[in-house]
DRENDO-1510 file (C-alpha; in Angstrom, 1 decimal, always signed):
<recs>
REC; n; res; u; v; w
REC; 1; UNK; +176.6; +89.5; +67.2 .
REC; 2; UNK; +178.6; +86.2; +67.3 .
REC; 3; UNK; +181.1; +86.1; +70.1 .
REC; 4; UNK; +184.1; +84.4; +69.3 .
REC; 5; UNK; +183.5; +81.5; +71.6 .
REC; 6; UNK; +180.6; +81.0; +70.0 .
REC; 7; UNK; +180.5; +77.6; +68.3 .
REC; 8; UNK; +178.1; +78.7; +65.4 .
REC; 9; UNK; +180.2; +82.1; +64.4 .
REC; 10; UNK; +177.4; +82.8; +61.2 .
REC; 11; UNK; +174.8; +83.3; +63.9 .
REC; 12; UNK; +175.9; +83.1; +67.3 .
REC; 13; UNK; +175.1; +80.7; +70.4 .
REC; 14; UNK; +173.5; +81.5; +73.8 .
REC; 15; UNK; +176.0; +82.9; +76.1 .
REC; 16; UNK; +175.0; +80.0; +78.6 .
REC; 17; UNK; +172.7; +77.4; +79.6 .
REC; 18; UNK; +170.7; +79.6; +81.8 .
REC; 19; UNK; +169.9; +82.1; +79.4 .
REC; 20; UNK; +168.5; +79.6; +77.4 .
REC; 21; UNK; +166.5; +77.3; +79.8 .
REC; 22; UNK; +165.4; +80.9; +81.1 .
REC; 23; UNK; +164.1; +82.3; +78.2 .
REC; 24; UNK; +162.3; +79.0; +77.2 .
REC; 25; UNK; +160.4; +79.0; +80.4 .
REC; 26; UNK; +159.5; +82.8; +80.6 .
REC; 27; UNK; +158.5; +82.0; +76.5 .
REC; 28; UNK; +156.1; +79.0; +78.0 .
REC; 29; UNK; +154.9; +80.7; +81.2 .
REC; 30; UNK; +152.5; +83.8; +80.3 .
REC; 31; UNK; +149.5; +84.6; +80.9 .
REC; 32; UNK; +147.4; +81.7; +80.3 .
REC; 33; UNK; +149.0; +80.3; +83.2 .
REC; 34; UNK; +147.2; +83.1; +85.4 .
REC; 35; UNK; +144.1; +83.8; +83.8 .
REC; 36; UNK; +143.3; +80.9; +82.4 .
REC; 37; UNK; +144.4; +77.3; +83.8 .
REC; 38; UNK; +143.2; +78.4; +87.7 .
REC; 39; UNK; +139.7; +79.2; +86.1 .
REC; 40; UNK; +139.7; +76.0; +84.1 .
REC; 41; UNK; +140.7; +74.1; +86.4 .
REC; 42; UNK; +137.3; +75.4; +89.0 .
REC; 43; UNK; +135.2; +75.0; +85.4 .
REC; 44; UNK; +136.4; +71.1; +84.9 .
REC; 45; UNK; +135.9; +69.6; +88.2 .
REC; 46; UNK; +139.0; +71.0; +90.3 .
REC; 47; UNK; +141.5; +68.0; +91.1 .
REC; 48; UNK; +139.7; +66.5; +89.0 .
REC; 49; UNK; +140.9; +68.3; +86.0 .
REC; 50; UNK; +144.7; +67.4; +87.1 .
REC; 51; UNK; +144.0; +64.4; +85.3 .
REC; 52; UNK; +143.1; +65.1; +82.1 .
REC; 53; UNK; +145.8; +68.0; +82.2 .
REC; 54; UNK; +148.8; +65.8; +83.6 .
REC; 55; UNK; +148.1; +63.2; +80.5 .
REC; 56; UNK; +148.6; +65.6; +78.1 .
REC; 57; UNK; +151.3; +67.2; +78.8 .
REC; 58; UNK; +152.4; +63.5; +78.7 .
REC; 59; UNK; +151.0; +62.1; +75.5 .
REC; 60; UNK; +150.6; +66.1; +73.6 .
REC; 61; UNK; +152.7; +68.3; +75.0 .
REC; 62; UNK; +156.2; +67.1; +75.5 .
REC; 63; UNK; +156.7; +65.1; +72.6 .
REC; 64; UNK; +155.7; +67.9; +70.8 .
REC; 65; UNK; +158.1; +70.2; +72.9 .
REC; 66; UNK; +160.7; +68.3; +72.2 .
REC; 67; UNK; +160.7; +67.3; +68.9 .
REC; 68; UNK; +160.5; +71.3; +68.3 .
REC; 69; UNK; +163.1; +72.0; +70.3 .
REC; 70; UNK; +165.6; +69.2; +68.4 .
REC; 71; UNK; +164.4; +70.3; +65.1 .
REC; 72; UNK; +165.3; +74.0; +65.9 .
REC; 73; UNK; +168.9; +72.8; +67.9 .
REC; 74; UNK; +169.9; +70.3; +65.1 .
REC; 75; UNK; +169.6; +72.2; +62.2 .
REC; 76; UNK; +170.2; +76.2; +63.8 .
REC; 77; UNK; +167.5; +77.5; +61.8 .
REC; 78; UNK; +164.2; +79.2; +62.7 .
REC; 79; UNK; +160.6; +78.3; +62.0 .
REC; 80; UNK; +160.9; +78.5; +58.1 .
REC; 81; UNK; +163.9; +77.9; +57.0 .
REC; 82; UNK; +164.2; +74.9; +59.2 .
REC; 83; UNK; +161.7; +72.9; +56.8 .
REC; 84; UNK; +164.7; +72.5; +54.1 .
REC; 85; UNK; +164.2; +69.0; +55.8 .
REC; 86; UNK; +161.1; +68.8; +54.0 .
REC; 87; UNK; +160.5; +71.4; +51.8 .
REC; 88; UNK; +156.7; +70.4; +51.1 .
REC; 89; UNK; +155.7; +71.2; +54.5 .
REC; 90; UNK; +157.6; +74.7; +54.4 .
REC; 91; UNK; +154.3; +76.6; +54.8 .
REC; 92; UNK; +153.7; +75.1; +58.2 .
REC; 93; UNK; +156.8; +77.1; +59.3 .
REC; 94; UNK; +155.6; +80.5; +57.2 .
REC; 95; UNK; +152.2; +79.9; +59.1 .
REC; 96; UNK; +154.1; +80.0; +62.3 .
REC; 97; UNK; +155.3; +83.1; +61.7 .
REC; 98; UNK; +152.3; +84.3; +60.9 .
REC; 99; UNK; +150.9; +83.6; +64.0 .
REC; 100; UNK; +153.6; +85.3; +66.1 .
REC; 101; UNK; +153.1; +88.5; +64.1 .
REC; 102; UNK; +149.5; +88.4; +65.0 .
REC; 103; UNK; +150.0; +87.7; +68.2 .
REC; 104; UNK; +152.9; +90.3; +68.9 .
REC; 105; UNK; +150.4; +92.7; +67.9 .
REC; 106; UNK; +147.7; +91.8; +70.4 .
REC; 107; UNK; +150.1; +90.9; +73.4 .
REC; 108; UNK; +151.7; +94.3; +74.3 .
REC; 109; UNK; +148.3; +95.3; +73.7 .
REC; 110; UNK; +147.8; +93.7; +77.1 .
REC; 111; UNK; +151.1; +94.6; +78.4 .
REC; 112; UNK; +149.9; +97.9; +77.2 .
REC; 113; UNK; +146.9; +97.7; +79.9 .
REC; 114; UNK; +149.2; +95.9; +82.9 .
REC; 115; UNK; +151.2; +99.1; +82.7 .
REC; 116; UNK; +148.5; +101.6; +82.5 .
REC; 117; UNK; +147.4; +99.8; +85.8 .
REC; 118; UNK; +150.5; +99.7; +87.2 .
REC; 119; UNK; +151.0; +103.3; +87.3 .
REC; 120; UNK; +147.1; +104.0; +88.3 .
REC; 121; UNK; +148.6; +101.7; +91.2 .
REC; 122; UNK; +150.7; +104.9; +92.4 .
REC; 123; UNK; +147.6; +106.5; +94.3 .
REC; 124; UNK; +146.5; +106.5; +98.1 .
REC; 125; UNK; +143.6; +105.5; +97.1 .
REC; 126; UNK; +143.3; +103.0; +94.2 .
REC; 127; UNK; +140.9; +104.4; +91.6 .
REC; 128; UNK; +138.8; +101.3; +91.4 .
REC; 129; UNK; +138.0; +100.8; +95.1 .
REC; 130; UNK; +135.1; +102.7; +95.1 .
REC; 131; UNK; +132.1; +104.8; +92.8 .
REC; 132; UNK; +133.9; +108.0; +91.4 .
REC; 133; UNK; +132.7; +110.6; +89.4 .
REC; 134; UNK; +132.9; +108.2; +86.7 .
REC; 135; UNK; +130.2; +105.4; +87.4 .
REC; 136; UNK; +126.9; +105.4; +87.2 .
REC; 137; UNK; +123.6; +104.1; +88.6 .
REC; 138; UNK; +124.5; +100.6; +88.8 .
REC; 139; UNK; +127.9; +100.8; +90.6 .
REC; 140; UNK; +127.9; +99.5; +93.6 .
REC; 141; UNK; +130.7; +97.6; +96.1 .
REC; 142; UNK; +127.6; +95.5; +98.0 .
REC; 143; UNK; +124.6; +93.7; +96.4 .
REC; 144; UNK; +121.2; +96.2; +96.2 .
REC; 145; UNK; +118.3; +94.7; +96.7 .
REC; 146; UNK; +115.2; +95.8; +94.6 .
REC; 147; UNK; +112.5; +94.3; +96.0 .
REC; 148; UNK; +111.1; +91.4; +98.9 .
REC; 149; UNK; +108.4; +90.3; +100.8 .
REC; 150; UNK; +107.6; +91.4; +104.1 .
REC; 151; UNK; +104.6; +91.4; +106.8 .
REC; 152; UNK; +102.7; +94.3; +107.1 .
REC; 153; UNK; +99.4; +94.0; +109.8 .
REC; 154; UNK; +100.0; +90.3; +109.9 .
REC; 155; UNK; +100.3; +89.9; +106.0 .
REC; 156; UNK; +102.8; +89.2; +103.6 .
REC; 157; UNK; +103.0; +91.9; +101.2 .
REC; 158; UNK; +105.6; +92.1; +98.0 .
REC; 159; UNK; +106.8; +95.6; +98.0 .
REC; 160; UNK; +109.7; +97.2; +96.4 .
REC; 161; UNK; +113.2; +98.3; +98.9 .
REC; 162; UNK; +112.5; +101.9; +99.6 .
REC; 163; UNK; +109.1; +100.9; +100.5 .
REC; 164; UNK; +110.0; +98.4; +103.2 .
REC; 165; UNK; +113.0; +100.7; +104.5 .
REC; 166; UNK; +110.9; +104.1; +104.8 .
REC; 167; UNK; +107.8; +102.0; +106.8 .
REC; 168; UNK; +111.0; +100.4; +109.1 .
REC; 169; UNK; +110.0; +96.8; +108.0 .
REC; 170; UNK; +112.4; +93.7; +107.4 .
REC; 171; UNK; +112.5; +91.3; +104.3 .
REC; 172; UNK; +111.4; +87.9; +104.7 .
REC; 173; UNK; +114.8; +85.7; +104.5 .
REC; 174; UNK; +115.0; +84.3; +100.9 .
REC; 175; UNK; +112.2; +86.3; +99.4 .
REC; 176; UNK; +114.9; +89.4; +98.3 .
REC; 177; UNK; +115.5; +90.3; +94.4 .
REC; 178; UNK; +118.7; +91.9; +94.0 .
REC; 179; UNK; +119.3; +94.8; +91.2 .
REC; 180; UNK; +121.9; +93.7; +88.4 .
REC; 181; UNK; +124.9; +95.5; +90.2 .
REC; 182; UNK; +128.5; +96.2; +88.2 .
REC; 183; UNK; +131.7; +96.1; +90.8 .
REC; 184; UNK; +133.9; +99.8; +91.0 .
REC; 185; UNK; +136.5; +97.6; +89.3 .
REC; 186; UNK; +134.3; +96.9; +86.2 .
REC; 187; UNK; +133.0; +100.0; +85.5 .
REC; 188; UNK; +136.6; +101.7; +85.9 .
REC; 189; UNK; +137.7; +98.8; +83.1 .
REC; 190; UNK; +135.1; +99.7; +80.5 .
REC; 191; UNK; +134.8; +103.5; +81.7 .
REC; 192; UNK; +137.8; +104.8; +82.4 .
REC; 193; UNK; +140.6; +102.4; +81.1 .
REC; 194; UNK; +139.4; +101.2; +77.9 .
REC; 195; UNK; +136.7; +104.1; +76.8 .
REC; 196; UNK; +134.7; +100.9; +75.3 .
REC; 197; UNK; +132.6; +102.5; +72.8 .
REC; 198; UNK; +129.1; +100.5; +71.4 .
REC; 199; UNK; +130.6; +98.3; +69.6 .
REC; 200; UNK; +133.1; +97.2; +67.0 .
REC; 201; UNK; +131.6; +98.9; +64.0 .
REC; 202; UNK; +132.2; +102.0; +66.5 .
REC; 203; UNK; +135.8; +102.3; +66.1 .
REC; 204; UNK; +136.3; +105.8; +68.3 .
REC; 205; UNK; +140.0; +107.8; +68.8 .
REC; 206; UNK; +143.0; +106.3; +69.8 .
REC; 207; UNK; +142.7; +107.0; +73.5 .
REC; 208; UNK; +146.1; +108.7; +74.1 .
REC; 209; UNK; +147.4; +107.1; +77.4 .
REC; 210; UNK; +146.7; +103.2; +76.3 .
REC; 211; UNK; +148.9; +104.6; +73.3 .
REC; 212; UNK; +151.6; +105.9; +75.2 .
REC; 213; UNK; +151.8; +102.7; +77.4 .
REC; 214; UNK; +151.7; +100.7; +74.4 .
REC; 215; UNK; +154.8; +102.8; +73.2 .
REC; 216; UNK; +156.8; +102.3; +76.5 .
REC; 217; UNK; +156.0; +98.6; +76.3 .
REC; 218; UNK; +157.5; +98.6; +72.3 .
REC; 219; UNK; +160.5; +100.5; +73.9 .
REC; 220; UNK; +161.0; +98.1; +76.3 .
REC; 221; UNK; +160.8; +94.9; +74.1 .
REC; 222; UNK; +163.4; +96.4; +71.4 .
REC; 223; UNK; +165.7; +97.9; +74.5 .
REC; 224; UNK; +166.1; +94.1; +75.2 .
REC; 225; UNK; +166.2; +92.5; +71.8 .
REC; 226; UNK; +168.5; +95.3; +70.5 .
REC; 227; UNK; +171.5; +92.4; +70.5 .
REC; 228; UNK; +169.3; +89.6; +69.9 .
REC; 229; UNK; +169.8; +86.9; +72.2 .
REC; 230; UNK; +172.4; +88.5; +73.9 .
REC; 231; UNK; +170.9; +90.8; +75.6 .
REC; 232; UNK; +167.5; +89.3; +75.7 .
REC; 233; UNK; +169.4; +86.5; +77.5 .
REC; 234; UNK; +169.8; +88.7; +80.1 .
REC; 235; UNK; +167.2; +90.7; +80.3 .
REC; 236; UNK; +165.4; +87.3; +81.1 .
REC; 237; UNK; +167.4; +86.4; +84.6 .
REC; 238; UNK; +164.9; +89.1; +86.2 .
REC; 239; UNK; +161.8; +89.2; +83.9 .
REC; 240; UNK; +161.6; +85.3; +84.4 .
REC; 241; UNK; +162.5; +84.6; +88.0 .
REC; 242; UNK; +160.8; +87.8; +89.5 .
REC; 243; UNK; +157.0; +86.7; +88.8 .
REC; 244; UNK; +157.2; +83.9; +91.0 .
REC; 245; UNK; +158.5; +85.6; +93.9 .
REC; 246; UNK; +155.3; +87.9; +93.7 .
REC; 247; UNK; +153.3; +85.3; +93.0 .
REC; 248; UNK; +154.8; +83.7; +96.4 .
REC; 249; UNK; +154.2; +87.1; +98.2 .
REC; 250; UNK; +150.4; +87.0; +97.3 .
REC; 251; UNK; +149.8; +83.7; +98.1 .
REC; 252; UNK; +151.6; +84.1; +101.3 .
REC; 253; UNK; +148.9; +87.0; +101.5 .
REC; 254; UNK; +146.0; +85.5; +100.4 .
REC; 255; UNK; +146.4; +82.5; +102.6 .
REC; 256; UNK; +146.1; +84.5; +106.2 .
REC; 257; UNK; +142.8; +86.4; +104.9 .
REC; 258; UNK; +139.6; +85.1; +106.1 .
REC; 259; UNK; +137.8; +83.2; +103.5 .
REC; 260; UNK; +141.0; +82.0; +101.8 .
REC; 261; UNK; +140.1; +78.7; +102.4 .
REC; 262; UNK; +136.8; +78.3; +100.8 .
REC; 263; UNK; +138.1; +80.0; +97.9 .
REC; 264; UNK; +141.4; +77.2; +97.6 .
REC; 265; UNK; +138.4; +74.6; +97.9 .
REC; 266; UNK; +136.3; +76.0; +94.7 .
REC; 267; UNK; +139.4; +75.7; +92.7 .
REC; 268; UNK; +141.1; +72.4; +94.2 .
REC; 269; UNK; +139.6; +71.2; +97.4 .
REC; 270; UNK; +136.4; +69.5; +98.5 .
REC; 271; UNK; +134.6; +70.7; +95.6 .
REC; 272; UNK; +136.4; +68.6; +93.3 .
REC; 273; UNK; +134.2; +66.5; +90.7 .
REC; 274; UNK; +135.6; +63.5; +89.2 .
REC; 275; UNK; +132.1; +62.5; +87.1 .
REC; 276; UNK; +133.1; +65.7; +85.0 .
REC; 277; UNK; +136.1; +63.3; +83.5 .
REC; 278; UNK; +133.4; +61.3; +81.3 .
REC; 279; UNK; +132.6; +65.0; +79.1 .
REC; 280; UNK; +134.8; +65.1; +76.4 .
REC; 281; UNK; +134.7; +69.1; +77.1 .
REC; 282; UNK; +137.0; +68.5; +79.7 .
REC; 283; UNK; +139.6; +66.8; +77.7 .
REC; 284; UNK; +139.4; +69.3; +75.1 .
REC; 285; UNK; +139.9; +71.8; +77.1 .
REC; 286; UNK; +142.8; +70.1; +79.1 .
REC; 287; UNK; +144.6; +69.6; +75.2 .
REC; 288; UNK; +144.1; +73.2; +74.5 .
REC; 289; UNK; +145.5; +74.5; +77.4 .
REC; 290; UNK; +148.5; +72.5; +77.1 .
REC; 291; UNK; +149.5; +73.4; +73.5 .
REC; 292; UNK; +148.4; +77.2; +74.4 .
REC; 293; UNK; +150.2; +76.9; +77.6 .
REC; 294; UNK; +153.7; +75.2; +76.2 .
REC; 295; UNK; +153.7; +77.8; +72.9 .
REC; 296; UNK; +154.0; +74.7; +70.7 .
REC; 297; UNK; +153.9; +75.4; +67.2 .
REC; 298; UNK; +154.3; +78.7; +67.5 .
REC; 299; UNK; +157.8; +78.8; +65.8 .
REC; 300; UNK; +159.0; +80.4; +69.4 .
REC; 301; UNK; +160.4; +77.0; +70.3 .
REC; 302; UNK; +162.3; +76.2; +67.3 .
REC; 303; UNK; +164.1; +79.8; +67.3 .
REC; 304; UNK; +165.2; +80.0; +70.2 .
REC; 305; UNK; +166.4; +76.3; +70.3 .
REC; 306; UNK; +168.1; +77.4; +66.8 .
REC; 307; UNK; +170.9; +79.3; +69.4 .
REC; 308; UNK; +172.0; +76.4; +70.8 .
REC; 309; UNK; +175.1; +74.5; +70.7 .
REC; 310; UNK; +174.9; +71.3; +68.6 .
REC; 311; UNK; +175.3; +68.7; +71.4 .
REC; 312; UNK; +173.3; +70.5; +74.1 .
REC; 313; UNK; +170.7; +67.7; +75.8 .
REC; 314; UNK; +167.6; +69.1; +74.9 .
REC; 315; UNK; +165.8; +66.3; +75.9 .
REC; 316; UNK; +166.0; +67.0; +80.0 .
REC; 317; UNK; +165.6; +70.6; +78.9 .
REC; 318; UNK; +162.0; +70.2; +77.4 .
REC; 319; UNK; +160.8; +68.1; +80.3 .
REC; 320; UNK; +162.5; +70.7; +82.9 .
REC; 321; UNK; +160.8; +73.5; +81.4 .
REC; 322; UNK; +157.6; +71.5; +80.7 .
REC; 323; UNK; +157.1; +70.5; +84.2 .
REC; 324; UNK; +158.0; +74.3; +85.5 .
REC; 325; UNK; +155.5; +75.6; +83.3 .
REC; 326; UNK; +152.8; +73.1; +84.7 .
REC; 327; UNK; +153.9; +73.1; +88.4 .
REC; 328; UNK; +154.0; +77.1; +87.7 .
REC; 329; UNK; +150.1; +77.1; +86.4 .
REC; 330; UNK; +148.6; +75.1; +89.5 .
REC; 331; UNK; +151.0; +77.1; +91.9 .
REC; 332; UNK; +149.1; +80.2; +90.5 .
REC; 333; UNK; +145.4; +79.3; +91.0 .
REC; 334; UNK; +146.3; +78.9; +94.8 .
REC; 335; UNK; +147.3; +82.4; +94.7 .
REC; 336; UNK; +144.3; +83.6; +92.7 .
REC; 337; UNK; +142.0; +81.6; +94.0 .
REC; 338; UNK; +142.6; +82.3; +98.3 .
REC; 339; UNK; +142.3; +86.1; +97.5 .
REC; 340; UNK; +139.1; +85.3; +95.4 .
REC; 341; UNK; +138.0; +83.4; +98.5 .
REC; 342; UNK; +138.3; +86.0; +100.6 .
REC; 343; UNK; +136.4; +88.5; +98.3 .
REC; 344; UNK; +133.3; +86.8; +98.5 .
REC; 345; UNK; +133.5; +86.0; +101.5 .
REC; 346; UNK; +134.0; +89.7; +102.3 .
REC; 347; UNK; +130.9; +90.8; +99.6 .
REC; 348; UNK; +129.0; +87.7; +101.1 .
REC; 349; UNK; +128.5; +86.1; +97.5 .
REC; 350; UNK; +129.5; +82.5; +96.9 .
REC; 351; UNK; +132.5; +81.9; +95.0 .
REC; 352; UNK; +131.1; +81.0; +91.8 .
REC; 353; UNK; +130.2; +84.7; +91.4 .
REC; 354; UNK; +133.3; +86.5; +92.1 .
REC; 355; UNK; +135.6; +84.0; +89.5 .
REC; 356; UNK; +136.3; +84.8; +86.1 .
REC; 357; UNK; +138.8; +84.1; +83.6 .
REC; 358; UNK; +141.0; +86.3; +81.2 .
REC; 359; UNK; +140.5; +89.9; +80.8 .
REC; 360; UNK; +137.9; +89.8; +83.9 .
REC; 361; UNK; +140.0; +87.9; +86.1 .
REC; 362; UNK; +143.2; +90.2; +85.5 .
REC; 363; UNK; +141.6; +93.5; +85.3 .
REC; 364; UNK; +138.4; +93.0; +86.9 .
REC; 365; UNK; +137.9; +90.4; +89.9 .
REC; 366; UNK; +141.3; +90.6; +91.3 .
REC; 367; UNK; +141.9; +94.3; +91.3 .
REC; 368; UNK; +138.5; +94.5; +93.3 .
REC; 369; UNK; +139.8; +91.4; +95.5 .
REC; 370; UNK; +143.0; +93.3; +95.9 .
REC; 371; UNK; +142.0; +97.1; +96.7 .
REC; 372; UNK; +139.5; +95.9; +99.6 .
REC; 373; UNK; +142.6; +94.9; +101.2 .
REC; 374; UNK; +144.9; +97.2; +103.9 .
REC; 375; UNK; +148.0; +98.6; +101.9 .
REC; 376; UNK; +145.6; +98.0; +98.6 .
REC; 377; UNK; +147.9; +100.2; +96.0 .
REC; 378; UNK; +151.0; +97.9; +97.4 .
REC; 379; UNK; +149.3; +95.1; +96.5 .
REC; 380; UNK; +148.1; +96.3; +93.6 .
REC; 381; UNK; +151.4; +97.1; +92.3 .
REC; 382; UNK; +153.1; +93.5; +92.6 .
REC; 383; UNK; +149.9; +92.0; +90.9 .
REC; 384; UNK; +150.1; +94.2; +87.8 .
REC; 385; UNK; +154.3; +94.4; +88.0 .
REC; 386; UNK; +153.8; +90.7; +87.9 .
REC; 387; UNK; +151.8; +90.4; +84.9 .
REC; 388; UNK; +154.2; +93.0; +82.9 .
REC; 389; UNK; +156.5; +91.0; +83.5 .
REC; 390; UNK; +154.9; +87.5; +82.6 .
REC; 391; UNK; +153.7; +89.1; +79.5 .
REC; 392; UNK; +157.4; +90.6; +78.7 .
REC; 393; UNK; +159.0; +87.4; +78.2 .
REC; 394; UNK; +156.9; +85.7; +76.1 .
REC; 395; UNK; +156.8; +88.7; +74.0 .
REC; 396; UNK; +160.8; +89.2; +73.8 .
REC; 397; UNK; +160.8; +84.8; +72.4 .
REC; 398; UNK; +158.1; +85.9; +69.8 .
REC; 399; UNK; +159.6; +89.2; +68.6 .
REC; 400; UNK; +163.0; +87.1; +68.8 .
REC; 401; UNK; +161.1; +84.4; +66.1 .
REC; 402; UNK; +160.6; +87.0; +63.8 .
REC; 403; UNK; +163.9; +88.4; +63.8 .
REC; 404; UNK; +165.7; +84.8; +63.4 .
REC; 405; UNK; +163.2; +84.4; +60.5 .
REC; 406; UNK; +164.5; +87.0; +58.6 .
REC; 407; UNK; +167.6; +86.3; +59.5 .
REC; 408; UNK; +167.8; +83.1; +58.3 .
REC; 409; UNK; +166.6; +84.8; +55.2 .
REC; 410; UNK; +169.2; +87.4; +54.7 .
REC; 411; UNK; +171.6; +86.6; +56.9 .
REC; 412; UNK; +174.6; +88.9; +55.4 .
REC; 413; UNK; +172.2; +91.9; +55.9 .
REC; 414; UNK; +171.0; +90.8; +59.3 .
REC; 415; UNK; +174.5; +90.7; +60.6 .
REC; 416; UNK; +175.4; +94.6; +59.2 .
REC; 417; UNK; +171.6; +96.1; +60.4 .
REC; 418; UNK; +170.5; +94.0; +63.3 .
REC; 419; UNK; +169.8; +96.9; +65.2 .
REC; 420; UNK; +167.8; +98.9; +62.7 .
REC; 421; UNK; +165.8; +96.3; +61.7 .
REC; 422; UNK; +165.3; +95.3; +65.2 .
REC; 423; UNK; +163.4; +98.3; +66.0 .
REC; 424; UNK; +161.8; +98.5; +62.4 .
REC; 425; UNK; +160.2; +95.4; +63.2 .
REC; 426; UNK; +159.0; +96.7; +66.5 .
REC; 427; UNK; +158.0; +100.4; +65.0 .
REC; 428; UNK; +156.0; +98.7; +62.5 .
REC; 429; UNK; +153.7; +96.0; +65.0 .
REC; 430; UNK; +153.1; +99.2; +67.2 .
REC; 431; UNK; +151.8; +100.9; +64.4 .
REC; 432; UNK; +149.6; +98.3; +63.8 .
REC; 433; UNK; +148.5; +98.0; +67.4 .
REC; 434; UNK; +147.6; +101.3; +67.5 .
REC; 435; UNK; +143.8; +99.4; +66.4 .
REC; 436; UNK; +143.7; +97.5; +69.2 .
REC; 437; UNK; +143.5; +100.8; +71.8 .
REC; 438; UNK; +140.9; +103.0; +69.9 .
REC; 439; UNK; +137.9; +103.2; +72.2 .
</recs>
């Protein structure tokens, strides 16, 4: 698929410097940059954490960036083939690729979900936003109590709710034990989306709708790779740019809700705690994020990098695309965080108890935030069209790695069957994530 301009004819360049700088930073900025730096950055001391994070990057994550990045432009070779420099260290590179196969797997599993949500979006009513025929005793949208004290005849008695309520008496302020309560959103996760059976040793049947979105996501991935970078470098313009103007659109949102503000303070403001900078947590965890949030050593970097011309800077393009994924990460929490705000205040809990990270965050706590709001299903539909997409990108650089591995392998066959084995790759990891969406 090597154009004639092309300056590497054997395996093709990037049509232009956008598609490349594009695809790096919709590679770098995925998910973690949602659903997990905002809530890390509320666990570690808020501002605080900014610290930690911002040396880092600096010390960990760009050098690293960009040596990756020159290893993979200089020799125009992906993540195993590129340690002819040093053929010792060869398995580092076929671990790499390891690691994206794994990870292809589990990612449109995810996708997988963001879709089956986005089309549950398409409904009056959102069918989270309240207790349906599917929940059960402890659903509820408001806290329960169970039991408190109250006076009765001048003495203070410890009774249980119905008690108090059917003899018209009040609770004592601060004496109330609420019931363990589970959100609509929760129960509709484990319920209704996922079908989560007992356990893992209970492995249950495929549920059919998590496989069919899991099949349009494959579709989608290989519709995009089907020329390699050519098209993926294209695909990217819209997958790439697109989540931030959503991610604009809810902040904008969350900011004029009432609430917003306490919520922006949890994760950044007042609440900030610089004394959390002497745990040696907190650096850990700023060190993880970076290398999870950049994709280093993932063998991503290096392939793609592979497609560019020889005497491209790459230098100002790792710190460009560092710095957008970083600025991208804190510009998120405000977004998550002001409509968090405005939840609790709304179920009059303190922030601490509506926040949550990963899986919770994404599928759980916002979608609740989001369908108390008027228009809820438009909403609704932005947040989860903005995940799809954040998870598409980083899934068309990692499927791309593969492909450039075994192109580098056999490139003469490559070059006849792209296509076909293209979508074999992608046939094959949906087969194999067909595990990851049994009940």
């Amino acid at each position: 698929h090597a154009s004639d301009s092309d300056e590497n004819l054997e395996r093709g360049n990037w049509s232009s410097k956008g598609d490349y700088l594009l695809s790096m930073v919709g590679y770098a900025v995925g998910l973690g940059n949602v659903w997990r730096f905002p809530y890390l950055t509320y666990q570690n001391g808020g501002g605080a954490f900014l610290i930690p994070y911002t040396l880092m990057l600096a010390l960990a994550g760009l050098p690293l960036f960009f040596m990756e990045c020159s290893l993979g432009q200089f020799a125009s070779l992906g993540p195993i083939s590129v340690w002819r420099i040093l053929p010792l260290f060869q398995g580092v590179g076929i671990t790499m690729v390891i690691i994206s196969t794994f990870v292809a797997i589990y990612y449109n599993v995810i996708i997988a979900y963001a879709l089956y949500y986005l089309f549950a979006s398409f409904q009056k009513v959102l069918p989270w936003s309240d207790c349906f025929s599917w929940a059960d005793e402890f659903c509820s949208k408001t806290r329960l109590v169970s039991d408190c004290n109250a006076t009765l005849d001048g003495e203070i008695i410890h009774a249980n709710y119905s008690f108090i309520t059917s003899n018209n008496l009040t609770c004592i302020n601060g004496t109330m034990n609420y019931k363990p309560v589970q959100f609509p959103s929760e129960q509709y996760w484990n319920k209704v989306a996922l079908q989560r059976s007992s356990g893992l040793d209970e492995t249950g049947n495929i549920v059919w709708y998590l496989a069919l979105c899991l099949l349009l996501s494959w579709m989608i991935v290989g519709a995009a790779l089907f020329k390699g970078i050519k098209s993926s470098g294209k695909v990217v313009y819209f997958t790439a740019l697109f989540p931030y103007v959503i991610l604009l659109i809810l902040l904008v949102r969350g900011a004029t809700l009432e609430g917003a503000l306490d919520g922006i303070e949890y994760y950044i403001g007042r609440q900030s705690n610089i004394t959390k900078l002497m745990e040696a947590e907190v650096w850990k965890d700023a060190a993880t994020q970076i290398f999870y949030s950049l994709s280093v050593a993932w063998g991503g970097l290096v392939a793609l990098s592979s497609y560019n011309k020889f005497h491209n800077n790459c230098y100002s393009d790792a710190i460009l695309v560092c710095v957008t994924n970083c600025v991208t990460s804190v510009f998120a929490g405000f977004a998550i965080f002001s409509i968090l705000g405005h939840m609790a205040f709304v179920s009059e809990r303190p922030v601490s108890e509506v926040v949550d990270s990963g899986f919770d965050l994404a599928f759980v706590a916002y979608p609740e935030a989001l369908s108390r709001l008027p228009v809820s299903p438009l909403w609704s539909f932005l947040f989860f069209f903005m995940l799809l997409l954040l998870g598409l990108d980083s899934q068309f650089a990692t499927i791309e790695t593969l492909t450039t591995t075994i192109q580098d392998i056999y490139p003469k066959v490559m070059k006849k069957l792209r296509i076909p084995i293209t979508l074999g790759v992608c046939i094959l990891l949906f087969f194999l994530g067909l595990i990851c969406v049994t009940q």
